[in-house]
N, C-alpha and C positions, 0 to 999 in steps of 0.2 A: 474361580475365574482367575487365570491367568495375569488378564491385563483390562484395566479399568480408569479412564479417564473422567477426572470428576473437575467440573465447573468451581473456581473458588471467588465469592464476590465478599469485599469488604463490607463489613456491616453497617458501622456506622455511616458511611456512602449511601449505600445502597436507601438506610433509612431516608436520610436528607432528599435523597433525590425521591423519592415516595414520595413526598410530602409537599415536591414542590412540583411532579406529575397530577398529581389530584388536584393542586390548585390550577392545574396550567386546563384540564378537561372541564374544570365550574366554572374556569374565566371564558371559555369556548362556548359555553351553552348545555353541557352537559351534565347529566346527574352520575360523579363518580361510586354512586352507590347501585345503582342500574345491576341487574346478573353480568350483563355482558363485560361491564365494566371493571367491578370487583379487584378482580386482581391486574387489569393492565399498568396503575403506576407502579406495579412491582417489577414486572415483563419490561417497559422500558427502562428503569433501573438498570434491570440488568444488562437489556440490549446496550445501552448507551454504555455501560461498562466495557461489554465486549469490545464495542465501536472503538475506542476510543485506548484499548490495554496497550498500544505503541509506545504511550506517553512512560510507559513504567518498562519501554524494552532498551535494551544495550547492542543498536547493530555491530557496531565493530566487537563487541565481545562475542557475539553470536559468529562472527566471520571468525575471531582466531579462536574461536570453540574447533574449528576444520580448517586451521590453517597448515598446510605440508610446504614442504622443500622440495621444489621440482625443476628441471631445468627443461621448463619447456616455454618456447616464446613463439607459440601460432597462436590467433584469435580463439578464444571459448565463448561460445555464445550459450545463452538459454533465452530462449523467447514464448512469447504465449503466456507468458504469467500471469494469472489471473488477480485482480485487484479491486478491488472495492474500498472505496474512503467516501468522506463527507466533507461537504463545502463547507468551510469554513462564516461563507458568507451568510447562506439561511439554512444550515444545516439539513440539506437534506443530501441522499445520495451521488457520488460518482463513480462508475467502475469501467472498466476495460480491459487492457492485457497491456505490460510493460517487456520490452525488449532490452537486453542486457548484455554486453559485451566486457573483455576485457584481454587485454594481452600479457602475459604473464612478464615478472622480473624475478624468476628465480623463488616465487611460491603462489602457490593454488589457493584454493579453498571449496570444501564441497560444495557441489550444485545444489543442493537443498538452502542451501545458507544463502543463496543469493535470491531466493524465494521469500524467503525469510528476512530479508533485510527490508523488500520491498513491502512485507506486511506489517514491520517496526513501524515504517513511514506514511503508510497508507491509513493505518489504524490510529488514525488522529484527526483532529480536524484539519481541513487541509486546503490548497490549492493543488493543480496538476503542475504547474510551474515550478515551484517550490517543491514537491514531493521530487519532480524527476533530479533535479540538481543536489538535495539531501541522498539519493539514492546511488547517485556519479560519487557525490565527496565521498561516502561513506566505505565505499571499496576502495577508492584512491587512498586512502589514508592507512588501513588496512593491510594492504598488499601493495602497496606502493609498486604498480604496473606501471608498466611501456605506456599503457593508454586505457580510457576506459569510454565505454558510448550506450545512452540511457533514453530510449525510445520509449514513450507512452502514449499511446491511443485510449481515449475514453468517451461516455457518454455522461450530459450532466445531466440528471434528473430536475435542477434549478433552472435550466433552460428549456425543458422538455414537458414538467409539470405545469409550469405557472411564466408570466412575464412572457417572453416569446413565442412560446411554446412551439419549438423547431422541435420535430421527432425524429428525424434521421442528422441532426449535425453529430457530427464527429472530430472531438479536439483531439491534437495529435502536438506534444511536446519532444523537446529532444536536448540532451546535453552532452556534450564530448569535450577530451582532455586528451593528452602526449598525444601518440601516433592517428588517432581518430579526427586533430586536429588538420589531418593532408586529407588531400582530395580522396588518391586510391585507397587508402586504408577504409575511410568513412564510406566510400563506395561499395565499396564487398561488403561491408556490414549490412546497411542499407537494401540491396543487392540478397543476399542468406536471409534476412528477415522477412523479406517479401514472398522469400519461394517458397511454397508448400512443398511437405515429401507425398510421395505417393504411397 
C-alpha cells in the first residue's frame, strides 16, 4: 500500500481518561462492564482526543508551511468550511461553516491552510465568539494583509439538546480588520459569501 494513515493517541492520556470515562458511566447509573459498554471509555478516550488535537496545533506555522510572494492585492475568499468544535460551557457539540476572507500584502498562502487554521481552532474547547476572532488574528499575523474578514455560522447542540431547546436557531459571528473595516470592502464580502454558484 502506497499510502496509509494511522490514528496516533498518547497512552498514558488515553489511560487516564479510561478510567475517569468508567467512573463518569457508574456515577450515571450504569454498569461499565455491560457487552455494550466494554470498550466505550476507550472510544471516548479517543474521541475526546480527536476533539480536542487543536490544543497541540501551530496555526501560523501551518500558514507559513504555504506562505508565497505574490503581488497580488484583490479579495481571496474560501467559504463553506466546514467546522465542528465543543462548547466550552457543557461540552457538547457546535458545528457550521466559517467564511474567510483576506486581501493580500505582497503574500499568499494556500487554501488548504486556511481550512486548517479553522480546524487548529475549532478542535478545542471552545466559544463561536472566540474561535471566530483567534481565526481573524491568526492570518493577520501570518501574512500581515490589507485586511482580513472571519464569518461563522453555526448550530449549538447545548441549545438544541437540553435548556431551551431551540432546533432551528442559527448563531452567526463575524470579525474584521484593515480594509473589511469600510463599508464597500465588508459589503462584497458579505455580498460573494451569500451567493451560491450554479
Amino acid at each position: 500500500m502506497a499510502y496509509s494513515k494511522k490514528e496516533h493517541y498518547d497512552e498514558h492520556t488515553t489511560e487516564k481518561l479510561i478510567k475517569h470515562y468508567h467512573g463518569v458511566l457508574e456515577n450515571l447509573g450504569e454498569d461499565p462492564e455491560r457487552e455494550g459498554l466494554l470498550k466505550t471509555p476507550e472510544r471516548v478516550a479517543k474521541a475526546m482526543q480527536f476533539l480536542t488535537q487543536g490544543y497541540h496545533l501551530d496555526a501560523k506555522s501551518i500558514i507559513h508551511s504555504a506562505r508565497f510572494k505574490e503581488e497580488v492585492n484583490e479579495m481571496i475568499i474560501v467559504k463553506d468550511i466546514e467546522l465542528y468544535s465543543m462548547c466550552e460551557h457543557h461540552m457538547l457539540p457546535f458545528f457550521g461553516k466559517a467564511h474567510i476572507a483576506y486581501i493580500p500584502n505582497g503574500w499568499i498562502t494556500g487554501l488548504s491552510k486556511l481550512a486548517r487554521v479553522v480546524d487548529v481552532y475549532s478542535r478545542r474547547l471552545q466559544v463561536q465568539e472566540r474561535l471566530t476572532t483567534q481565526i481573524l488574528e491568526a492570518i493577520k499575523e501570518s501574512l500581515n494583509p490589507l485586511g482580513v474578514a472571519v464569518v461563522i455560522e453555526a448550530k449549538h447542540l447545548c441549545m438544541m439538546m437540553r435548556g431551551v431547546q431551540k432546533q432551528n436557531s442559527v448563531t452567526t459571528t463575524s470579525a474584521f480588520d484593515g480594509e473589511f473595516m469600510k463599508n464597500p470592502t465588508r459589503s462584497e464580502f458579505l455580498k460573494l459569501i451569500s451567493t451560491k454558484l450554479d
